[in-house]
C-alpha positions as CSV (number, residue, x, y, z in Angstrom):
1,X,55.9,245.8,118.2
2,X,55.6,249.6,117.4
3,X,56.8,251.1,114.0
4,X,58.4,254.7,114.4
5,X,58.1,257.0,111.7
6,X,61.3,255.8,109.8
7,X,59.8,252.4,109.3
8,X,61.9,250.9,112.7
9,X,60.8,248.9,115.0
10,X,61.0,249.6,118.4
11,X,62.5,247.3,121.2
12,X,65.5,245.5,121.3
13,X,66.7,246.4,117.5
14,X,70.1,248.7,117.3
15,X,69.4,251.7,115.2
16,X,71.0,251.9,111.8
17,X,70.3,251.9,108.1
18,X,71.0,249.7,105.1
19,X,74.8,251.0,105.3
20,X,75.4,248.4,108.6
21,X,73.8,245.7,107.0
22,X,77.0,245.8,104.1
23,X,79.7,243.0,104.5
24,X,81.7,242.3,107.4
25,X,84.6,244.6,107.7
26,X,88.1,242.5,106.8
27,X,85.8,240.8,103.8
28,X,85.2,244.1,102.1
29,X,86.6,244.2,99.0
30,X,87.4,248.1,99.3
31,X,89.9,247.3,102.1
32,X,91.7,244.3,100.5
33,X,94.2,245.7,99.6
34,X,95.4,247.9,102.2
35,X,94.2,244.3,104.8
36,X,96.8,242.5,101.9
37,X,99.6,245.1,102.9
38,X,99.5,244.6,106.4
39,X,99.4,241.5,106.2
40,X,102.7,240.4,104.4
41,X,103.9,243.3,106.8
42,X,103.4,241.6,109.9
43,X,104.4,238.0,108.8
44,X,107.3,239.6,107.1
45,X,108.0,241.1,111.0
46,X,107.3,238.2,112.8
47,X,109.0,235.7,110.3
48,X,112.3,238.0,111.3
49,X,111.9,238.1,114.5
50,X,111.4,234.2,114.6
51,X,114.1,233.6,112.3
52,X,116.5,236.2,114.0
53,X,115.7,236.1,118.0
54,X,113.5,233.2,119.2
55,X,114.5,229.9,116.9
56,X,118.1,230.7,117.8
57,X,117.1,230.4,121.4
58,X,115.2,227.7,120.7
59,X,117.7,226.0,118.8
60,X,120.8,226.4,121.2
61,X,118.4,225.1,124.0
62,X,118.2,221.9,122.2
63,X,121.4,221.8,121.1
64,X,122.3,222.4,125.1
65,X,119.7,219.7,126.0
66,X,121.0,217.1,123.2
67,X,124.8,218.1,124.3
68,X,123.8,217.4,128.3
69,X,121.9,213.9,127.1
70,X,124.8,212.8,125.3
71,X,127.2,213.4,128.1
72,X,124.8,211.8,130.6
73,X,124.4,208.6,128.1
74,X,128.0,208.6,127.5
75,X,128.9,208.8,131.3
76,X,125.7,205.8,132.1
77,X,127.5,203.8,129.6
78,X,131.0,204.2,131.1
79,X,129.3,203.6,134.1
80,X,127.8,200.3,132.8
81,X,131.4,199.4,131.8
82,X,132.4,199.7,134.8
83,X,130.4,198.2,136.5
84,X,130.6,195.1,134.5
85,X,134.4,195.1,135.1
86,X,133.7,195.1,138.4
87,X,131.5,192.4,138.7
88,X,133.9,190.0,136.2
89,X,136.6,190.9,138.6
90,X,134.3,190.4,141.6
91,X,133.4,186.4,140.0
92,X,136.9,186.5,139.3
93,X,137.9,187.0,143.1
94,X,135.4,184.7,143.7
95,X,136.4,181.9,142.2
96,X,139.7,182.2,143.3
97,X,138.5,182.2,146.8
98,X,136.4,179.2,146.4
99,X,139.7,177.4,145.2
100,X,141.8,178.4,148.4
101,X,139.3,177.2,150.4
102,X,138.0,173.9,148.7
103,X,142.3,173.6,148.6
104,X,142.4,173.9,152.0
105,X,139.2,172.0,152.9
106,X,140.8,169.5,151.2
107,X,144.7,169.8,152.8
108,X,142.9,169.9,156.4
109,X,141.0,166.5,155.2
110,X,144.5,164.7,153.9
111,X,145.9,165.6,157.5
112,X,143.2,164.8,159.6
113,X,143.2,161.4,157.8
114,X,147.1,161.2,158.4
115,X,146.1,161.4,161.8
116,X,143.5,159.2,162.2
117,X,145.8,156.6,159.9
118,X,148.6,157.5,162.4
119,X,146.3,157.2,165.3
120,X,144.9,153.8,164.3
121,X,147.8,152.2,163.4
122,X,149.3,153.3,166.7
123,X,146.2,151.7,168.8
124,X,146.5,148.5,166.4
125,X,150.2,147.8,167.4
126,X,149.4,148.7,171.0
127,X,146.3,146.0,170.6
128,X,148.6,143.4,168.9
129,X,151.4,143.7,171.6
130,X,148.4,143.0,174.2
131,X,147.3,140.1,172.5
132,X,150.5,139.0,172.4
133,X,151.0,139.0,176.0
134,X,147.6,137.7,176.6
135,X,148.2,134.7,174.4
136,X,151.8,134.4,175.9
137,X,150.1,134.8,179.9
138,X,147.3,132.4,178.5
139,X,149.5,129.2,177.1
140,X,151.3,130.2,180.9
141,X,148.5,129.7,182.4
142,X,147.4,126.4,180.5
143,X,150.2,124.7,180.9
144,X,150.3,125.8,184.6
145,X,146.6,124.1,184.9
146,X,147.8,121.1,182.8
147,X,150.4,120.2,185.2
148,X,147.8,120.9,187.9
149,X,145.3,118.7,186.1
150,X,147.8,115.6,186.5
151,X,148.2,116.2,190.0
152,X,144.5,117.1,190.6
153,X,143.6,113.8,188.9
154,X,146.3,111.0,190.8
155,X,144.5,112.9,194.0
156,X,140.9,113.0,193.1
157,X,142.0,108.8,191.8
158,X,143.3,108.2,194.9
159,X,140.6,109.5,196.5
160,X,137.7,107.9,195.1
161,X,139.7,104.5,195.0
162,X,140.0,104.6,198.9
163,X,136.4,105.5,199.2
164,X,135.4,103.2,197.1
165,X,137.2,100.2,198.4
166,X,138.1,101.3,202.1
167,X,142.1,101.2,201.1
168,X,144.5,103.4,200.8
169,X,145.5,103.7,197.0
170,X,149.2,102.8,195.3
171,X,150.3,106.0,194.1
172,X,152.4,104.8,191.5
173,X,149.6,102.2,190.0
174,X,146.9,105.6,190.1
175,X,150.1,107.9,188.0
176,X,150.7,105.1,185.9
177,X,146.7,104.8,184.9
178,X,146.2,108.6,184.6
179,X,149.6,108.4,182.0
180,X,148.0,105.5,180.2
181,X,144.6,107.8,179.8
182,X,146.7,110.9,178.6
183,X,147.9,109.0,175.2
């Protein structure tokens, strides 16, 4: 590095004497004061205009924002009521439904068994009646075949009698046997 005649340096150094090298500018105590003024000055202006023209804003925005919140919570929670009222009447509906129909589920069940009571009792009388005229057309028919039997039996007597001994049989002596066999 070169030294000047002023006792500089030369390069990259900014010129200037032992008067720049003093204390930075707003830490001077020479300009204290005056820095001191200005200051309350300023916060004194901008604590107005705060006070005066912004925080009002500020504050009727929130107000506007806590006013619209309210409302809204107010009108959810009349909705919740509402709704709740809804749904009781809703279960209440339903449960009336649900007795109608188990009412009439049971009603259609009482009549269908009236009918099927009706029904049977209807096919047991019918049934009866037939048996009655099948045991009637049976004892008929077995004392039809009974008074067969005793004719069937003095024929089939005589018959084996006269094959047996070559002779016609008495018909009287061959009724008289099969009447002794009957008791």
């Amino acid at each position: 590095m070169a030294h000047d005649a002023e006792g500089t340096h030369a390069g990259t150094e900014v010129p200037g004497g032992p008067a720049h090298e003093a204390t930075f500018p707003p830490f001077d105590p020479n300009n204290f004061s005056a820095e001191l003024i200005w200051l309350a000055i300023t916060f004194g202006l901008i604590y107005y205009l705060m006070s005066k023209i912004a925080l009002p804003r500020v504050g009727k925005i929130l107000a506007a924002r806590k006013d619209k919140i309210d409302s809204d919570l107010a009108a959810a929670g009349k909705a919740q009521e509402d709704a709740a009222a809804a749904a009781a009447a809703h279960e209440k509906t339903l449960a009336e439904a649900k007795g109608k129909a188990q009412a009439m589920g049971q009603a259609a069940h009482a009549e269908v068994q009236a009918q099927a009571d009706a029904r049977r009792a209807k096919l047991e009388a019918e049934l009866n009646d037939k048996l009655a005229a099948a045991e009637t057309q049976i004892a008929s028919t077995k004392a039809a075949a009974m008074a067969n039997v005793e004719s069937i039996a003095t024929d089939a007597a005589s018959a084996i009698l006269q094959h047996v001994t070559g002779k016609p049989a008495d018909p009287a002596a061959v009724s008289a046997a099969i009447a002794a066999t009957k008791s």
